[in-house]
N, C-alpha and C positions, 0 to 999 in steps of 0.2 A: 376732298369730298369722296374718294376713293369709298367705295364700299367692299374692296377688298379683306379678308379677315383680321391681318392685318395693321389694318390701318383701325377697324371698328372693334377690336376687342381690346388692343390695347391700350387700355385707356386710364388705367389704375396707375403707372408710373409716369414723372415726367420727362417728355420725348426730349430728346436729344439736338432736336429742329422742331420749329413748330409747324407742324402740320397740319389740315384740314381731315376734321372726322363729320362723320355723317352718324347722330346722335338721336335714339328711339326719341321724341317727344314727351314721353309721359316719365323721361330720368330728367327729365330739364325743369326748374322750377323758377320763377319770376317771385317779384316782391310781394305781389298779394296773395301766391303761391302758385298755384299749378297753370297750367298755361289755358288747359280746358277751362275754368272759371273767368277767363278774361276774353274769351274768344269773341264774344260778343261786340267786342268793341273796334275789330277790324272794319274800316272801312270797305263796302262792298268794291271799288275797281281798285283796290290793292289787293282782295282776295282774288279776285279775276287774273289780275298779272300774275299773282304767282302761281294759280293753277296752270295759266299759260306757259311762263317760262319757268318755273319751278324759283327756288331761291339764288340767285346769283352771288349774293355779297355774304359772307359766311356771317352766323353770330359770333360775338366774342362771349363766353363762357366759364364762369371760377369750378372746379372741381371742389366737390364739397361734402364728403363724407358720404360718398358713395354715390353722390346725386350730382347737380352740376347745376350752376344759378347763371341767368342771365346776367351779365356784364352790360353789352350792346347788343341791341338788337330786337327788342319786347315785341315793338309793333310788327318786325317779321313772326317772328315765331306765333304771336296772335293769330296772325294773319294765314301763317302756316295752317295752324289747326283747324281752323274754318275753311281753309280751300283742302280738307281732307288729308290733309301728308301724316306719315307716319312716321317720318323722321326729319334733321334738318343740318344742314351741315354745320360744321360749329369749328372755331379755334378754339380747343384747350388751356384756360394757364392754372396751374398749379403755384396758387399765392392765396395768401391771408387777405383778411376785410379791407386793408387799409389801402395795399396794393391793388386788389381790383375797383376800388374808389378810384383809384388814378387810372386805372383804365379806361374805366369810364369816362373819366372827363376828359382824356384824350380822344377817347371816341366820337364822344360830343362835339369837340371839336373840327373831328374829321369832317362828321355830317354837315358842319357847315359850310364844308368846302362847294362850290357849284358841284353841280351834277351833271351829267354827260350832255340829258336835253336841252340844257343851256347852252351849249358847245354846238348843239347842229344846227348846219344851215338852213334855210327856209328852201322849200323843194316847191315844184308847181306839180301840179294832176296829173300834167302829161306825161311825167318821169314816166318810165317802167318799172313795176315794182320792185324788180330786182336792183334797179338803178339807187328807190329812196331809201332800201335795207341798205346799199353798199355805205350811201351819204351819212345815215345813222350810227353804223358800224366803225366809220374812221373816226366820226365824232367821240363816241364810246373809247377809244384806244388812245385819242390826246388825253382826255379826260383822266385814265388810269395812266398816263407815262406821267401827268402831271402829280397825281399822288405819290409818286415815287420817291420825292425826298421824304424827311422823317415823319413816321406818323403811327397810329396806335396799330395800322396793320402790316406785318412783315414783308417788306420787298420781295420775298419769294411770292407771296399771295400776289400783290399785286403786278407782276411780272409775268405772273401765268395769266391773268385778267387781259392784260393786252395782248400776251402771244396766243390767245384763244380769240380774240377777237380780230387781231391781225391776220389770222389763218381764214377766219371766217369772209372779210373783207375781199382778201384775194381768193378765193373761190368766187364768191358773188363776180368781181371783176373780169377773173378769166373768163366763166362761163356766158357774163356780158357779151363780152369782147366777141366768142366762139357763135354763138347765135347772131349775132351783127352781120358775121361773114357772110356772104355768097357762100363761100365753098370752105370747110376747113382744111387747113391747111396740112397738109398729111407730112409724115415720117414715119420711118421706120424704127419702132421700139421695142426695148425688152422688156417683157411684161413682169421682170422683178425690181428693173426699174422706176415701172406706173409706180407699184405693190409700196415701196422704199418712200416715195414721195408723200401718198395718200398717208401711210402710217404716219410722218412725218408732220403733215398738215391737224393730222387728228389727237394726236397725244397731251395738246394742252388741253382741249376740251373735252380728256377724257377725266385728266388730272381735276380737272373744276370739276365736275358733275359725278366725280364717284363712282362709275359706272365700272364692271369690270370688261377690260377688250380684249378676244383674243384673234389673235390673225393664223389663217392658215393658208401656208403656201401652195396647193398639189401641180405645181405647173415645173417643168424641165427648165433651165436655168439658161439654155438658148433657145426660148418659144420669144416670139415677137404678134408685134401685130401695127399695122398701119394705121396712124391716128394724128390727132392732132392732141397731142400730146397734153398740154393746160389744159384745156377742156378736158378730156376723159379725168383728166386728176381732181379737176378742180370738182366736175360732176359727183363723182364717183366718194371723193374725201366728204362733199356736202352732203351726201344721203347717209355718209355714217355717222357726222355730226349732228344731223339731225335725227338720227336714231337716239344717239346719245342725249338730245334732247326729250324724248319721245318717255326714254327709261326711267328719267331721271325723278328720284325722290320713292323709287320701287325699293325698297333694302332685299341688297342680294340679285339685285339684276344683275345680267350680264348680254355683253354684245356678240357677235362673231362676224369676222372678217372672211370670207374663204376667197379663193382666189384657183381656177381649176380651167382645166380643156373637157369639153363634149365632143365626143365624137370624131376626136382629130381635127377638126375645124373650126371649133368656136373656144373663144375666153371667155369663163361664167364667173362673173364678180360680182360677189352673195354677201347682200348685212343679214343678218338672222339676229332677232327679238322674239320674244315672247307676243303669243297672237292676245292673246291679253291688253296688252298697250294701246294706249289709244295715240292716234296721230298727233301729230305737234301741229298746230295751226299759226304758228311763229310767221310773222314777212319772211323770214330769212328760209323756213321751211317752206314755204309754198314756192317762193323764189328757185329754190334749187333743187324740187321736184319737177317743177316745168322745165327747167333748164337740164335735165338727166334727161327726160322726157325727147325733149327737142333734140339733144346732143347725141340720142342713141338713132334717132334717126337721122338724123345726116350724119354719121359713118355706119349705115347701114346694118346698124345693131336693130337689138329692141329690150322692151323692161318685161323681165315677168316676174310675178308673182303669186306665190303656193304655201300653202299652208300645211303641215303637216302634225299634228298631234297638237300640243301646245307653243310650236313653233310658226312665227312668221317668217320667210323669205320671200327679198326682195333682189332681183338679179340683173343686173345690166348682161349684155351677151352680145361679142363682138367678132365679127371673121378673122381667125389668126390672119397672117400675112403668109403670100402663097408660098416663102421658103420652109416655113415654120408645119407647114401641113404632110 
């Protein structure tokens, strides 16, 4: 779902791997034709989730003499259009009628399989919300390791579907964990170390949602800082995935990463979006804003946020370690 160029223009030849494109809406056409003629008939709390979380599970799609016809997927793509998107990520195949008939009905089949909420355990009120997003989150990722024997969508897709939720699970986890503490537990780190990890944790949820990331380093390559190590990563990876969340279904968004010193004393760790965006109101987003929130103040940081032109930044900012100053 890359919305890199890319990945979005090329889309005339068949790819070589199949990969996930992020496809204008009004090239996609359904059985009784355009998808705006059918919109109607999305159910209003499935338009709701997917203005929430945008599309998660890509459509399957026949290229079609220049256009591209739903395979699998109608009531998203309906659904899509009613909750406003202007594009939707799609799996390309380059096949005749007969073969995308069988696509279909391997499709079909797929959907029969449970679905993730049938996999989650029952949670009581008193959880912490961070706790019921973690419960829901491991659910989701048995869920997709179970699709992974043969089925109508390619183990690469589903492979990033868990390792985007596994990422997401162990952030909820750490940053759990880190707020539980009395005191976290400090070391001393390189902060191209955090930088290495957070990248790390965010790549498959960049790879799902299409979004373009870029990372910039400005920090010396022996700057440290004293932390408790999970936690800042876990915080820090959560706020760019839910950026990524935030972006997503924008064609031609892009993220940024910066990673820089103030003043010889502080590490300024910047996601920058468009001030455009609206917040993601996701459990897992609000979860791991409170927990940046909390975590920048017990190591004696704090969050700011500034707006400049058509840009938003958001910046955790933490006392290097007194070697490093």
């Amino acid at each position: 779902m890359r919305a890199d160029s890319h990945y979005v223009e090329q889309l005339d030849a068949p790819p070589q791997n199949q990969v996930i494109r992020l496809l204008p809406i009004d090239r996609i056409d359904v059985a009784e034709g355009s998808a705006s003629d059918v919109a109607g008939e999305a159910p209003a709390t499935f338009v709701a989730s997917i203005q929430k979380h945008g599309i998660l599970q890509p459509l399957l799609v026949q290229h079609r003499k220049g256009r591209y016809r739903v395979i699998a997927g109608r009531k998203r793509l309906v659904a899509a259009v009613a909750a406003g998107l202007q594009a939707v990520p799609c799996l390309v195949y380059h096949v005749d009628d007969d073969e995308a008939r069988s696509l279909a009905e391997a499709a079909n089949a797929l959907e029969a399989v449970p679905s993730a909420p049938s996999l989650e355990p029952p949670v009581t009120p008193t959880l912490p919300g961070s706790a019921v997003e973690l419960s829901k989150s491991l659910a989701r990722t048995i869920s997709y390791l179970g699709l992974l024997d043969p089925s109508a969508l390619p183990q690469e897709v589903l492979t990033n579907l868990a390792r985007a939720e596994t990422s997401r699970a162990w952030c909820l986890g750490a940053a759990s964990a880190a707020i539980a503490s009395a005191e976290p537990g400090r070391t001393t780190v390189a902060v191209a170390q955090l930088v290495r990890r957070i990248t790390d944790l965010c790549e498959p949820e960049r790879r799902l949602r299409g979004v373009g990331l870029e990372w910039r380093m400005n920090v010396r390559e022996a700057t440290y800082v004293d932390v408790d190590a999970d936690a800042i990563v876990a915080a820090v990876a959560g706020a760019v995935i839910t950026t990524l969340e935030e972006v997503h279904g924008n064609t031609g968004a892009t993220v940024t990463f910066v990673a820089s010193v103030e003043s010889r004393s502080r590490l300024v760790l910047s996601v920058v979006r468009s001030a455009s965006t609206r917040p993601a109101t996701t459990s897992f987003a609000v979860a791991m804003r409170d927990a940046l929130d909390r975590i920048a103040t017990s190591h004696g940081g704090r969050i700011v946020t500034s707006q400049q032109r058509q840009e938003l930044t958001q910046s955790l900012e933490l006392p290097l370690a007194s070697a490093a100053m």
